[in-house]
N, C-alpha and C positions, 0 to 999 in steps of 0.2 A: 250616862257616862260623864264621868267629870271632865271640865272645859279644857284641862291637860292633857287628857287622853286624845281628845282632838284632830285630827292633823288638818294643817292647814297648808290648803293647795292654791296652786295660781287661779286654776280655770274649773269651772263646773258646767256643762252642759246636758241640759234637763229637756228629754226630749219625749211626744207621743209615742214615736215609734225609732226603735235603733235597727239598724242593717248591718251587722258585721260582716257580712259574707261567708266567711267562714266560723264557724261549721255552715253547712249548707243547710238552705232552706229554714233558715234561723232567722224570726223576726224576735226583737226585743218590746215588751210593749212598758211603756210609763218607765224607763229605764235615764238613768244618768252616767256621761263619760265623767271621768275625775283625772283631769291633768293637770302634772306639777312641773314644771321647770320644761314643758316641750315634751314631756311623755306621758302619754296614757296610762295609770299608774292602774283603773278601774273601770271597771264597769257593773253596777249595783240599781238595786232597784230604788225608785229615787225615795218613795216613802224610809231608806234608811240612810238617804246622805246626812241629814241631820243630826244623827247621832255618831255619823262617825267623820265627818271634814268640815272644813268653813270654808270660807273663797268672800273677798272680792269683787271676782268676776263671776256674777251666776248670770248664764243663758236657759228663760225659760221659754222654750218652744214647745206651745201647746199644742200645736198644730202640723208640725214637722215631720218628716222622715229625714234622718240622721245617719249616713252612708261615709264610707271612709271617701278620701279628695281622689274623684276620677283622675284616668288619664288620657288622656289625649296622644297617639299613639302615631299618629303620623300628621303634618303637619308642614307650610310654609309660610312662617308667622307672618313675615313681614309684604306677602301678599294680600295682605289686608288692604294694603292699598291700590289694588287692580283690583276691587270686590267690582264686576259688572260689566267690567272694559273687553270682555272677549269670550259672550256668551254666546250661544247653540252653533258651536263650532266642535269639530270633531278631533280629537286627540291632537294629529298630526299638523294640523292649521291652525290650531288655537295657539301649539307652541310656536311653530316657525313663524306665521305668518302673522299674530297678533303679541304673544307673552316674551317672547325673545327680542323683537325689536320695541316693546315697552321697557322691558328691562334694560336694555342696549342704553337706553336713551333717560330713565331717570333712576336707576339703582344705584346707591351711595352708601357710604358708611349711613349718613342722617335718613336715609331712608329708609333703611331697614332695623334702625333705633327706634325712629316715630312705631313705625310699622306694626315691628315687634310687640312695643309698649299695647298701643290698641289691642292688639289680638291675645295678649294677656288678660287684660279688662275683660273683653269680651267672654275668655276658656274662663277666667273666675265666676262669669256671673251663670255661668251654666254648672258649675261645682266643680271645674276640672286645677287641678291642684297641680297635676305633673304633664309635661309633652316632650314630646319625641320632634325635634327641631331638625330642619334642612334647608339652609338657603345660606345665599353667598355672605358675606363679610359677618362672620361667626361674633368676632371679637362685638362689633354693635351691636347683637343680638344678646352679647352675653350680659352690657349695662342695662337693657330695658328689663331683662329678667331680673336681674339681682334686685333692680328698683321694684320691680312688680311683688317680692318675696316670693315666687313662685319654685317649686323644682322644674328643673327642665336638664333633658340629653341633647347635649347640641350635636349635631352633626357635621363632619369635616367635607364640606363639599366638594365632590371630583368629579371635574370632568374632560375632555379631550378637546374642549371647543373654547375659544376665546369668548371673555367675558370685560366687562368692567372689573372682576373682581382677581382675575386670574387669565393668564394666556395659553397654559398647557394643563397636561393630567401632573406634573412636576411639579408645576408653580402653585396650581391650587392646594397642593399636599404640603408642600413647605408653608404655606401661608394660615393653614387649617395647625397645622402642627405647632408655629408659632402662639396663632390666637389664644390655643387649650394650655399654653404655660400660662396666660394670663389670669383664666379661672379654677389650676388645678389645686389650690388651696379652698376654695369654694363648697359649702359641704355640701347644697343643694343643687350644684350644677356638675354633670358628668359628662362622658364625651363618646361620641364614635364614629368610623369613618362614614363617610356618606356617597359613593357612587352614586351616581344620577341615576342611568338604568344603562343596560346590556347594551344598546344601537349607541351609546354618548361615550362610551369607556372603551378604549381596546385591552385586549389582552394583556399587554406589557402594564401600562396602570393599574389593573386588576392585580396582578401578582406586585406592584409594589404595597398597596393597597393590604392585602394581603399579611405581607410582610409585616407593616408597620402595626396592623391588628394585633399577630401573634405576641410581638415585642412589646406592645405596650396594651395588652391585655380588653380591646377595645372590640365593641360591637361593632357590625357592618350591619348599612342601614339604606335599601336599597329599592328602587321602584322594580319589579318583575312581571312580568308576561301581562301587562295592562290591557292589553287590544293584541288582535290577531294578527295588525300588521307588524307590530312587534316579531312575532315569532316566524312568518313568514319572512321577511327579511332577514333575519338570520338564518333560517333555513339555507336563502340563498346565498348568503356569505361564507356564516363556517359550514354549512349542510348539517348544522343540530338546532334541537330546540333551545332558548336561551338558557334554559335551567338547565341542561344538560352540560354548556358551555359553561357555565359557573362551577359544576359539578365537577367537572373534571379539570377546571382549575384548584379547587381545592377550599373557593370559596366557604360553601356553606357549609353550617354549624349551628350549635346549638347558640352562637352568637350573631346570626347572621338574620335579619329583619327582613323578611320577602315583601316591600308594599302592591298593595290589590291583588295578585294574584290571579284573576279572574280566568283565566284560560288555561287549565291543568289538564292533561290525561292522567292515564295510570301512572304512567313512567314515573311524571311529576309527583305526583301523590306519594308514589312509594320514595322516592327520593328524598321530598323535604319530610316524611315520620323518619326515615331512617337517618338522617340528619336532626332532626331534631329541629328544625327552621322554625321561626315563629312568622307567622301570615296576620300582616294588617289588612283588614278588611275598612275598604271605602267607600259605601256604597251612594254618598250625594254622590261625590265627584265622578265617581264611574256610570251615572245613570244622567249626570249634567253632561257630560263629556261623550255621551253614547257610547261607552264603551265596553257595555254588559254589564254581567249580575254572576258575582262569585259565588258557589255553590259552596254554600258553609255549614250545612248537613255533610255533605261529605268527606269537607277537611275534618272535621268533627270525629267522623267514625276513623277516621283513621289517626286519630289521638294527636291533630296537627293544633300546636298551641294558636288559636286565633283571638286579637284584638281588634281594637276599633280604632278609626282615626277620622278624623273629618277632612284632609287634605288641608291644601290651601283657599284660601275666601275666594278666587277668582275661579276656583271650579268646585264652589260648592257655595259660593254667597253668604256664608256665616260661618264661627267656629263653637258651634252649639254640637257638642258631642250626646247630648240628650235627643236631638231631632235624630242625630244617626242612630243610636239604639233604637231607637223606635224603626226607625225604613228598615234596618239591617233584621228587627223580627220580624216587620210586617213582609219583607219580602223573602226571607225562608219560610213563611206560613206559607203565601201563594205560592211560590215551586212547589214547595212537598205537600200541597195541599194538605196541610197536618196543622191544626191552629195550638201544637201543640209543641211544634217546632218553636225554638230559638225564645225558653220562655223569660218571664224579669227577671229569675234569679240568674239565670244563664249570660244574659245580656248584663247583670251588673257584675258579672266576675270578668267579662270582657272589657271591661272598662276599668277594672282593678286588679285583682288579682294576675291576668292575662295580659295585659300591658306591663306586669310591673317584671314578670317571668320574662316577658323578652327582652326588654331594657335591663336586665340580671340585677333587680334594683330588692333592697329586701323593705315591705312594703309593713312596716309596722303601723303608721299613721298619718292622717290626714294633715292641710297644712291649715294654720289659720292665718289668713295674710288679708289684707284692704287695698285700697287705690282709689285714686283719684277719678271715679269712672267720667265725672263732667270735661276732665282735661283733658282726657284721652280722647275723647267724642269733638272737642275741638282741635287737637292736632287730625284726627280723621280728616273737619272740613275743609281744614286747609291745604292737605293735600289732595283730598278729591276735589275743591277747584280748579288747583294749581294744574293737575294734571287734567281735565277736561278742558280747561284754556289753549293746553298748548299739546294734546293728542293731534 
């Protein structure tokens, strides 16, 4: 082909092996991506890029497997900096009595920016390209992401309890509401509400919560039924299960993000398919925090969209979404004694395609972004001195 015929593209990436996900169970072998200006324009077998593109930029990975940018599906970035400060402690005392008066006492705009930034570094060097974000002062979170090039759903944090960041279910909403006009021009950053979970929100915040969803077209992004003492104490409050109490608020939705999930009956079951609910499954942090093992064969059979997330670093120790794939197969093989359960292709549509269906995000391609990983590894030391000096 004559050297006009040509076309010449930004980027070529020449890989052993390509994972599209879709169609299923589709491995690409000796294959090359061809993109031009931010878009995947190809995908060819690499013995014919040469007669049909030039580039620039050619990435020759001999060695590789070449998967679209994970995501990271649930998340509290800026907990990167409590990585270890209040371990083998069980749900209820880790928060009250260890994570709440941490956070009381060093959460700031600059520390959930540092925070942030880390835990970016970090989800990149595990391949994760997109997250599902929840923690207080949004607007900080939203600079470390923009500088990281990363996509990220930030979440509007709400809760009923005073914070540094917020004093009511009111305050937090107005202040989340504000933040998100600062990044709504933003293409790689999007927004949703963030409820803490069912025992932190009363009812009335729930229905403004609610409200502001409908109006401004926004997921809800929410921890549910994590531990049993959850649901028993609501039992004793409203006398329903929490999912029941969402349920009939009018909560859930095909926009509505259940995190862990771990403790469903029927009821449940039938609830969130017939809602359409997408279930973050967590399983470090749920197995760090003792707080069970989600049965994700069964969400499964009843066509419940499940993703993965790795929680925050203070109840899971790292944001390597690759180590959770792996526990979250290895531990539906051992329940369903089935080593046939939860296989790699299953597990990488959990992390792509399945995160991107709950975040309602249309997941065409991966991102290519860098960082500074040595700088970020030194704001780390400096805050985990700073805070084991003065814990």
């Amino acid at each position: 082909m004559p050297d006009s015929q040509i076309q010449h593209v930004s980027t070529i990436i020449s890989a052993k092996w390509i994972c599209p996900v879709r169609p299923h169970n589709i491995t690409l072998e000796d294959h090359s991506i061809i993109i031009d200006q931010d878009r995947i324009i190809d995908i060819i077998e690499t013995k014919k890029v040469s007669s049909l593109y030039q580039t620039t930029q050619h990435f020759q990975l001999h060695h590789h497997i070449v998967t679209p940018g994970l995501i990271n599906a649930h998340t509290h970035a800026a907990m990167n900096l409590f990585r270890g400060f209040a371990d083998d402690q069980p749900l209820h005392t880790w928060l009250n009595e260890s994570i709440w008066p941490l956070e009381k006492k060093w959460v700031t705009p600059d520390f959930v920016y540092d925070g942030t930034l880390i835990a970016c570094a970090e989800m990149l060097k595990s391949g994760v390209t997109t997250f599902n974000e929840m923690y207080f002062y949004p607007e900080a979170a939203s600079r470390a992401i923009k500088q990281s090039g990363m996509r990220a759903n930030i979440g509007l944090f709400v809760m009923d309890y005073p914070s540094n960041y917020a004093s009511d279910g009111e305050d937090y909403l107005m202040k989340g509401l504000e933040a998100r006009d600062g990044w709504r021009d933003e293409a790689l950053i999007t927004s949703s509400l963030a409820p803490h979970a069912p025992y932190s929100v009363s009812d009335k915040t729930l229905d403004h919560v609610l409200t502001y969803a409908n109006q401004l077209n926004l997921t809800i992004h929410m921890h549910v039924h994590e531990t049993e003492d959850e649901i028993n104490e609501s039992l004793k409050q409203y006398q329903i299960r929490p999912i029941e109490r969402l349920h009939r608020l009018g909560v859930l939705s095909p926009q509505f993000m259940a995190v862990h999930s771990v403790y469903l009956n029927d009821q449940d079951l039938t609830t969130f398919s017939k809602e359409s609910v997408s279930v973050i499954h967590c399983p470090t942090s749920n197995l760090k925090l003792g707080s069970g093992i989600a049965d994700i064969e069964t969400l499964q059979k009843h066509s419940i969209n499940v993703c993965l997330g790795t929680d925050g670093s203070a109840s899971n120790n790292k944001q390597d979404i690759l180590h959770d794939m792996q526990l979250a197969s290895l531990l539906a093989k051992g329940i369903t004694k089935n080593p046939a359960t939860l296989n790699a292709k299953t597990s990488l549509e959990m992390v792509t395609i399945n995160g991107a269906k709950a975040l309602i995000l249309q997941y065409e391609e991966g991102l290519l972004t860098s960082m500074d990983i040595q700088a970020c590894k030194d704001i780390a030391l400096r805050w985990q001195l700073k805070l084991k000096q003065n814990v």
